[in-house]
C-alpha positions as CSV (number, residue, x, y, z in Angstrom):
1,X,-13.3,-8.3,9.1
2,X,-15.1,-6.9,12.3
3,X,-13.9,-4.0,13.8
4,X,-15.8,-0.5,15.1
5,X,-15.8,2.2,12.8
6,X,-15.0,5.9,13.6
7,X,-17.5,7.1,11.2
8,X,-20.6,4.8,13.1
9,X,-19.4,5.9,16.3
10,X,-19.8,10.0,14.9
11,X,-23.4,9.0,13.5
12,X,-24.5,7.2,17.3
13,X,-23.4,10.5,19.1
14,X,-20.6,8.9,20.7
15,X,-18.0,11.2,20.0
16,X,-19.6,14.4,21.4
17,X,-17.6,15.7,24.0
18,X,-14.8,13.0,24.0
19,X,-11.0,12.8,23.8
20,X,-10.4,11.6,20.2
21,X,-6.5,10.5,19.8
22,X,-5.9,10.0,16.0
23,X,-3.0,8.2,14.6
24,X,-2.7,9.5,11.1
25,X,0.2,9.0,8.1
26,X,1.4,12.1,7.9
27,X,4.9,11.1,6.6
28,X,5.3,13.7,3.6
29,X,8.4,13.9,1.4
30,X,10.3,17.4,2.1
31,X,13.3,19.5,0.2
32,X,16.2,20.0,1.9
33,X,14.8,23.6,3.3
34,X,12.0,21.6,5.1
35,X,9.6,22.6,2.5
36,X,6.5,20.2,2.3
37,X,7.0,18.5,-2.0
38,X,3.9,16.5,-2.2
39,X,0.7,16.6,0.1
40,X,-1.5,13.7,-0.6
41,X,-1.4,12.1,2.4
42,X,-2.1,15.4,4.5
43,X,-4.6,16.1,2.5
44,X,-6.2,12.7,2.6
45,X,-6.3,12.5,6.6
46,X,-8.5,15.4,6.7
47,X,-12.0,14.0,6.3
48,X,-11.2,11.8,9.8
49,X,-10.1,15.4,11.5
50,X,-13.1,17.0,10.4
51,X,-15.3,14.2,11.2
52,X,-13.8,14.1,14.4
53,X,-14.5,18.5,14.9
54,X,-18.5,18.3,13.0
55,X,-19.1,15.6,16.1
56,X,-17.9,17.6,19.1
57,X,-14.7,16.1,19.9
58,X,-11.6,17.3,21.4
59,X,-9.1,16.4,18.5
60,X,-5.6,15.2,18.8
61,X,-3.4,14.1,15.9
62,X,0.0,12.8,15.9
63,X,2.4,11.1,12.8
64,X,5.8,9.6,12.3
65,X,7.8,11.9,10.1
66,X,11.5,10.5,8.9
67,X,13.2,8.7,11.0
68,X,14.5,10.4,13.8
69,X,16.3,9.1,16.8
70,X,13.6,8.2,19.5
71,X,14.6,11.1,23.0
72,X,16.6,13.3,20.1
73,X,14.7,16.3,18.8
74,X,15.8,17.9,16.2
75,X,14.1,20.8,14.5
76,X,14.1,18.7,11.2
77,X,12.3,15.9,13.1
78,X,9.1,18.6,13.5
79,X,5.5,18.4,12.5
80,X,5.2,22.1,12.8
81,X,5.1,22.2,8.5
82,X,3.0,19.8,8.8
83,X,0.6,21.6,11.3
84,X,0.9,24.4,9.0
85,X,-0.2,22.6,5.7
86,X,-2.6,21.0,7.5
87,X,-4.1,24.7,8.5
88,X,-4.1,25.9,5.5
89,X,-6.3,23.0,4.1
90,X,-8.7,23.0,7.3
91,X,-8.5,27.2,7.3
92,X,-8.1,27.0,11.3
93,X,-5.1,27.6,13.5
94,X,-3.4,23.7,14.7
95,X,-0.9,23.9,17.6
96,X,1.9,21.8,18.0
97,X,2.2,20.4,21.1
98,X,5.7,18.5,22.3
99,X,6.6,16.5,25.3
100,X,2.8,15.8,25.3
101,X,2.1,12.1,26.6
102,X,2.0,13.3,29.9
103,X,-0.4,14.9,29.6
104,X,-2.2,16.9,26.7
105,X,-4.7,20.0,27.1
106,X,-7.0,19.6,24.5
107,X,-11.2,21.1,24.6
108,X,-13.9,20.3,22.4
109,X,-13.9,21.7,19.2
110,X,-10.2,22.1,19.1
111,X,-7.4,20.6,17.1
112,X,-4.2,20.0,18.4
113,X,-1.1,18.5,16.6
114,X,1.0,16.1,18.8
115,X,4.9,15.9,18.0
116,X,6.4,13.6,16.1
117,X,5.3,9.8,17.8
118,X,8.4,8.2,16.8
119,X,10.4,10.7,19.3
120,X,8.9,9.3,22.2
121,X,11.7,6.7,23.8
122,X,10.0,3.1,23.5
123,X,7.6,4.3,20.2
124,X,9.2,1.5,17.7
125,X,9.7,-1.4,20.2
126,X,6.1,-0.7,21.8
127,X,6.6,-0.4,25.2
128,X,4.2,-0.9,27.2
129,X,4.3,2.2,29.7
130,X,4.6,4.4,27.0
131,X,1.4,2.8,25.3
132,X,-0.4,3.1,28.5
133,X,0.1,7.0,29.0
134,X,-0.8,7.5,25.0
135,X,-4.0,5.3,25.8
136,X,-4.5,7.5,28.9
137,X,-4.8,10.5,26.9
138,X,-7.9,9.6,25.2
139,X,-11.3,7.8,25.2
140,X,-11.4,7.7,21.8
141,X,-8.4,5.7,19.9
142,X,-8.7,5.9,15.8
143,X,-6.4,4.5,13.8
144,X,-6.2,6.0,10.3
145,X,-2.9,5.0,9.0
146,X,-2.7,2.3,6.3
147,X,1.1,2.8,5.7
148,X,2.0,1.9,9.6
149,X,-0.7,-1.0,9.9
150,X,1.9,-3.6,9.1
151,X,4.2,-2.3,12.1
152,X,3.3,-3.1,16.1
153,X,4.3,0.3,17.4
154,X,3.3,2.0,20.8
155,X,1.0,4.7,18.6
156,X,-0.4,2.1,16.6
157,X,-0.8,-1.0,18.4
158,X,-0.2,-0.6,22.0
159,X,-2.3,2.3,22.3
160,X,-5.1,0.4,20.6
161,X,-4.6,-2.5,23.5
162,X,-4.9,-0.1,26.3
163,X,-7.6,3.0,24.7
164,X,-11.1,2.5,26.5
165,X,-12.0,2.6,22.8
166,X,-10.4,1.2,19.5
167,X,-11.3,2.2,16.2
168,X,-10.8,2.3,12.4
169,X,-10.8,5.8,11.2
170,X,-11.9,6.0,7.3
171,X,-9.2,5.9,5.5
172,X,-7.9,2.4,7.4
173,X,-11.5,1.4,6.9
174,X,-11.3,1.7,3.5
175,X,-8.5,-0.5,2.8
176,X,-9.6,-3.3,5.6
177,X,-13.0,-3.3,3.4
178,X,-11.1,-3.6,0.1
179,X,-8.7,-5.8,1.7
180,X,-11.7,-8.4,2.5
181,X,-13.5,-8.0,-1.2
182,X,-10.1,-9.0,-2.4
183,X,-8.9,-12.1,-0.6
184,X,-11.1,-13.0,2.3
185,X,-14.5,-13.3,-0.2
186,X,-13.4,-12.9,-3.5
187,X,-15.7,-13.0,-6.6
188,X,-14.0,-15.5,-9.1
189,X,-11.6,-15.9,-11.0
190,X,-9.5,-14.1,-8.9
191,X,-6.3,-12.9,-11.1
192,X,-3.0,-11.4,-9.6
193,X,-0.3,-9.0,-11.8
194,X,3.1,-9.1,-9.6
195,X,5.6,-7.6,-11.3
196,X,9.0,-6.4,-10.6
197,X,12.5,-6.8,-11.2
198,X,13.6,-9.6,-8.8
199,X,11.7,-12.8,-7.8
200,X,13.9,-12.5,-4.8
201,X,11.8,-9.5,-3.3
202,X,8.7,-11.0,-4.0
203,X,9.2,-14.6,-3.4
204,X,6.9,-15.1,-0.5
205,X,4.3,-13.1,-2.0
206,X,4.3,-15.4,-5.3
207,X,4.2,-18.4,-3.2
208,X,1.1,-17.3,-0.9
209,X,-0.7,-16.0,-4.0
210,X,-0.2,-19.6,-6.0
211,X,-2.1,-21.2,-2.9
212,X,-5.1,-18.8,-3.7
213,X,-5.5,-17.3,-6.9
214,X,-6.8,-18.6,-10.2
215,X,-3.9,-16.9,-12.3
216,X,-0.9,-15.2,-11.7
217,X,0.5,-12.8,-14.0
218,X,4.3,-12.1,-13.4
219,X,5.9,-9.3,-14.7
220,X,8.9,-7.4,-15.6
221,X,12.2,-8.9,-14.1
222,X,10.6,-11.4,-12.5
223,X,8.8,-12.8,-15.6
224,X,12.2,-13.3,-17.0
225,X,13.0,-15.7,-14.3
226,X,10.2,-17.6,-15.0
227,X,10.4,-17.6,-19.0
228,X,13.9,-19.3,-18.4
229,X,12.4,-22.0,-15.9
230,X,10.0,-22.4,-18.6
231,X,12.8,-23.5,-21.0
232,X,13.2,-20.1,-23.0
233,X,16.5,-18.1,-24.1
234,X,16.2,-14.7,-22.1
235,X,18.8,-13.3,-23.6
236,X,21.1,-11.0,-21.4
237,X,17.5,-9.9,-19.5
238,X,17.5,-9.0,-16.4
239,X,16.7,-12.8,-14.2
240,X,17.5,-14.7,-11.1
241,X,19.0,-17.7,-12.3
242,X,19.6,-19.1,-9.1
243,X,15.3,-19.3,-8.3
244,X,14.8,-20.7,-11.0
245,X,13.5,-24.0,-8.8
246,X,11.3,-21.5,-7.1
247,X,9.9,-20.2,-9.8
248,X,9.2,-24.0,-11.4
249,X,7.7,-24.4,-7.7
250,X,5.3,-22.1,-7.9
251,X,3.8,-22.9,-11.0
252,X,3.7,-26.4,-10.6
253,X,1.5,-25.2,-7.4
254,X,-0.9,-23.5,-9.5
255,X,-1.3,-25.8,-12.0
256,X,-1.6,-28.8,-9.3
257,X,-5.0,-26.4,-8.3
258,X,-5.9,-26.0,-12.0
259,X,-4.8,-22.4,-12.3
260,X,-1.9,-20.9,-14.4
261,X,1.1,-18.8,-14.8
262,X,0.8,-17.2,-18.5
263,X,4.1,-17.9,-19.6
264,X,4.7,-14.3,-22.5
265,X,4.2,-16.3,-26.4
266,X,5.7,-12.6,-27.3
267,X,8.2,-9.7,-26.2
268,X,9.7,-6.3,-27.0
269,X,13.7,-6.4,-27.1
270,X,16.3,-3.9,-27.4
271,X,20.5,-4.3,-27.4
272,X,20.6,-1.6,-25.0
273,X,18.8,-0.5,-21.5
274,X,18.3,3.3,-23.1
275,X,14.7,5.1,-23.6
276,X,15.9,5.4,-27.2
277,X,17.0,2.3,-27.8
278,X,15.0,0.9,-31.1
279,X,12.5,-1.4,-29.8
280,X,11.8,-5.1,-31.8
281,X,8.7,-7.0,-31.4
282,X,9.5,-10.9,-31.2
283,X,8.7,-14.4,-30.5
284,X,9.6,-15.4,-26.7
285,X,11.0,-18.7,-28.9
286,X,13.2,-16.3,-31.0
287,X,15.2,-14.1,-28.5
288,X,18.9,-13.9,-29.5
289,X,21.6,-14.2,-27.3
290,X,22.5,-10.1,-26.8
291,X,18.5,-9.2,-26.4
292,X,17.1,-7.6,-23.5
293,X,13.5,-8.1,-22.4
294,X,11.5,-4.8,-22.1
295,X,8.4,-5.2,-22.2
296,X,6.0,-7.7,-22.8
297,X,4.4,-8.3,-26.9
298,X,1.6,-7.2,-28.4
299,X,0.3,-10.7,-28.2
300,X,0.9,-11.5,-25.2
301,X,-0.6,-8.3,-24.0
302,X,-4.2,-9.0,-25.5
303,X,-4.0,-12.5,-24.0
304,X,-3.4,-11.3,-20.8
305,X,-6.4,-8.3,-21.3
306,X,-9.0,-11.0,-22.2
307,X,-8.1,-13.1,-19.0
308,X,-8.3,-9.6,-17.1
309,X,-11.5,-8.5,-18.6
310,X,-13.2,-11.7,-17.8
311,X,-11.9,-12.0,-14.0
312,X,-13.9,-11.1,-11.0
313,X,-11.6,-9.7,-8.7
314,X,-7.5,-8.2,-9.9
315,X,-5.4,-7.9,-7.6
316,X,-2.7,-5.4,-9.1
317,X,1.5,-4.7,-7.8
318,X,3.8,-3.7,-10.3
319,X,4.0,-2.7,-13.8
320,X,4.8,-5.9,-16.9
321,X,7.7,-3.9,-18.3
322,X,9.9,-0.7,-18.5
323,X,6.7,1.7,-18.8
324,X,8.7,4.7,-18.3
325,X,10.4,4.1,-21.4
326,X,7.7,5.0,-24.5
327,X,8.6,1.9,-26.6
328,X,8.4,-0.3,-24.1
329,X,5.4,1.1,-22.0
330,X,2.8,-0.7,-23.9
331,X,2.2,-3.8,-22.2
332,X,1.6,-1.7,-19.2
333,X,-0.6,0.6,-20.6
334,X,-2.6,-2.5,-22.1
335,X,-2.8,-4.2,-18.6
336,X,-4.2,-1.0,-17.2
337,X,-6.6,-0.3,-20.3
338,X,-7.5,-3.9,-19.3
339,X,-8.1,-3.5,-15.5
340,X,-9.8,-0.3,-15.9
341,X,-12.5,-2.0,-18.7
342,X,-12.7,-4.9,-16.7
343,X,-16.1,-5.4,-14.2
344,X,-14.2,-7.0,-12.0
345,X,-13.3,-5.5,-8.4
346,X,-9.7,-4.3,-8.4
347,X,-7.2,-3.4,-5.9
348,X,-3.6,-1.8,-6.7
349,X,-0.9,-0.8,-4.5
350,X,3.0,-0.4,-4.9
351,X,5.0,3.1,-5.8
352,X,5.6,2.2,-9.9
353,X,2.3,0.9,-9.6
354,X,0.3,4.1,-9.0
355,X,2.8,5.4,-11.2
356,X,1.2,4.1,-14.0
357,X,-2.4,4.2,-13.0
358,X,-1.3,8.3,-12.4
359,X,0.2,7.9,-16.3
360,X,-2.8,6.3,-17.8
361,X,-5.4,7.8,-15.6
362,X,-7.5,5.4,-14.8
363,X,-7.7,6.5,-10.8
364,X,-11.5,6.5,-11.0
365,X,-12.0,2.7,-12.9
366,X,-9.5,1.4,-10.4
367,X,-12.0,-0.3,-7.1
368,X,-9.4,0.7,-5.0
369,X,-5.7,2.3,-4.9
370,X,-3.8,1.5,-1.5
371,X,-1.5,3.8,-0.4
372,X,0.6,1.6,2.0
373,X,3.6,0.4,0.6
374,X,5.0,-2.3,2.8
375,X,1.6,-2.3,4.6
376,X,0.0,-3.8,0.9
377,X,2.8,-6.1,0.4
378,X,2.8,-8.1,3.6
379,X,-1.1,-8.4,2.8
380,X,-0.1,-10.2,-0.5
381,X,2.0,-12.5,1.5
382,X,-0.9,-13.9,3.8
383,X,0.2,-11.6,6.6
384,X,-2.6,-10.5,8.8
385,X,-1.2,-7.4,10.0
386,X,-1.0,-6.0,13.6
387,X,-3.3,-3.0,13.1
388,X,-5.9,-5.5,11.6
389,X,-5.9,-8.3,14.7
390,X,-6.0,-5.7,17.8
391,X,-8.8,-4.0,16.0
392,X,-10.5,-7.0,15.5
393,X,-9.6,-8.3,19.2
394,X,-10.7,-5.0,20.5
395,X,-14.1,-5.3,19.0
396,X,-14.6,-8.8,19.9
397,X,-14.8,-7.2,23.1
C-alpha cells in the first residue's frame, strides 16, 4: 500500500511549525463513576503525540468515546478523563477544548484535547461541511486509529478528503504494513485459524479466505458445523445445521484450488457445558449422542502445529475451543505454542483472541497483534477499508 507516513514527514522537517489534527482511538472502557478501567489504547497513541511535540507542531487530538447522541453533551460523553490519563503518562498539562471546529487555538509546542468527535452533528454520516471545517483546522491530517478505519466518518474519512495533507500516523501504519505482508504479498503457504462459535458471523470471512489461502483451520463452534457436513455425529455441540451447504461450499472451494479444510481426527467431550465438567479425549468417529465438543484432541492438535510450523505466513482470529475452561484449553494453547514457534509471519486480531495470546504470553513471538476489532474482521472478508483507499487516493496525489 502507498500512503505518506507521519513519521517520514517528522524526519523531512515538515511538521515544524504546523497544525497537526490527530485522529486517535481513544475509546477506553470506564466504571460506572467514570473512572478510566483499562489504558492500553491511551497509552499506545502516545508515541504519535509525542512525535508530533519533538517536531515542533501545534498538536490537536480528538477520539470517539461511547456512543453519545451527536448535538447532546453530556458530562459522561467527556474526554476530560481521558485528557487527564493522558497527562499523567505525557507529565504535561492537555486542555480540553469543546465546541472547537470552529475554530481551535492551538501554538507550537502545545497539546490540546478536542471533545468528543462523535458529538459534532453530521460526525457518523460524514457530512461534508462538517468535514470541511475539521480539514480547515489543520495542515497536517494523521490518522492513527486502527479501530475506526473500517468506518467512513467526518474525522476519519472526510477530513482526510479535504486536509491539505493526509497521513498514516504509526500506529495505523503498522497495521496497513502488516496488513500487506499478510494478504496482499504473502510468503507461502499462507494458513488461516477462524474460530468461533457460529459460522453465521463469520460466513463471508470463510468464504473470501477459501479464494486465497492454502489452509483454513476452523475452530470452535464453527468447526462443529463443519464436522457434521463432513458426515460426523456432533453430538448435542454447539452447530449451525442449517449452513451446513455453506460449509460443504467452502471446502469444496479450497480443495478445487488444492488447499484444505483439516477436518478434527480427535476431540475433547464433556456431558455438561461447566469448567469442571470431566473432560474425555475421543475419536471425532466415536462421539455419542449426549457429548459436547470442547475442544479440539491431542491429535488433531499436533497435526494442526506441524501444518502451522511449516507455513509462511498465519493469519490468526479466534481460539479452537473453550480455552477459558482448563480441560479444554489445550488445543488453544497448542495452536499458540505453534504460532509462536513457527518462522512464519503472523497476524492476530479478535477480543478472545488476544485473550489467549495475553494467557499464553506469547505477545513478543506474535508478528503482529491488531487491535481493531471490526476494523480486522472486514479485512478478512476482502474489504478494503475506507481509511486505507483515501489514504492511498490522497497520496496518489
Amino acid at each position: 500500500m502507498n500512503f505518506i507516513r507521519f513519521s517520514d514527514l517528522c524526519a523531512s522537517g515538515q511538521v515544524a511549525g504546523q497544525r497537526v489534527f490527530i485522529r486517535a482511538d481513544l475509546n477506553v472502557p470506564q466504571d460506572a463513576s467514570g473512572a478510566i478501567t483499562e489504558d492500553t489504547r491511551i497509552r499506545a497513541s502516545v508515541p504519535c503525540l509525542q512525535m508530533a511535540l519533538d517536531a515542533g507542531a501545534a498538536v490537536m487530538v480528538t477520539s470517539h468515546l461511547g456512543r453519545p447522541v451527536e448535538g447532546e453533551f453530556k458530562p459522561a460523553d467527556s474526554l476530560a478523563p481521558v485528557a487527564k490519563r493522558l497527562g499523567e503518562l505525557m507529565q504535561r498539562d492537555i486542555p480540553v477544548v469543546a465546541d472547537w471546529v470552529d475554530g481551535v487555538e492551538v501554538q507550537p509546542g502545545q497539546l490540546v484535547m478536542l471533545e468528543n468527535c462523535r458529538l459534532n452533528q453530521g460526525e457518523k454520516k460524514n457530512n461534508e461541511a462538517l468535514a470541511r471545517k475539521m480539514a480547515a483546522l489543520c495542515d497536517i491530517f494523521v490518522h492513527d486509529a486502527f479501530g475506526t478505519a473500517h468506518r467512513a466518518e467526518a474525522s476519519t474519512y472526510g477530513i482526510a478528503q479535504y486536509a491539505p495533507i493526509a497521513c498514516a500516523g504509526p500506529l495505523l501504519a503498522a497495521e496497513m504494513d502488516a496488513i500487506t505482508a499478510a494478504f496482499a504479498h504473502p510468503k507461502r503457504p499462507l494458513v488461516a485459524i477462524v474460530a468461533g462459535s457460529k459460522v453465521s458471523t463469520k460466513l463471508t470471512i470463510l468464504k473470501a479466505l477459501a479464494e486465497n489461502v492454502d489452509q483454513l483451520i476452523v475452530g470452535g463452534g464453527i468447526a462443529n458445523t463443519f464436522m457434521l457436513a463432513a458426515g460426523l455425529n456432533i453430538g448435542k455441540s454447539l452447530a449451525e445445521p442449517d449452513l451446513l451447504a455453506e460449509a460443504t461450499a467452502v471446502m469444496a472451494a479450497m480443495k478445487a484450488r488444492g488447499a484444505e479444510v483439516p477436518i478434527p481426527t480427535d476431540v475433547v467431550t464433556a456431558k455438561t457445558f461447566a469448567a469442571d465438567a470431566p473432560a474425555t479425549v475421543k475419536l471425532a468417529a466415536e462421539v455419542e449422542d449426549d457429548d459436547l465438543i470442547l475442544d479440539i484432541g491431542p491429535e488433531t492438535t499436533a497435526r494442526l502445529a506441524a501444518q502451522l510450523k511449516s507455513a509462511g505466513t498465519i493469519v490468526w482470529n479466534g481460539p479452537v475451543g473453550v480455552f477459558e475452561f482448563e480441560a479444554f484449553s489445550k488445543g488453544t494453547e497448542g495452536i499458540a505454542r505453534a504460532i509462536a514457534d513457527s518462522s512464519a509471519f503472523s497476524i492476530a486480531g479478535g477480543g478472545d483472541t488476544l485473550a489467549a495470546i495475553a494467557k499464553y504470553g506469547i505477545e513478543k513471538q506474535v508478528g503482529y497483534i491488531s487491535t481493531g476489532g471490526g476494523a480486522f474482521l472486514e479485512v478478512l472478508e476482502g474489504k478494503t477499508l475506507p481509511a486505507f483507499e483515501i489514504l492511498q487516493k490522497r497520496a496518489a496525489g
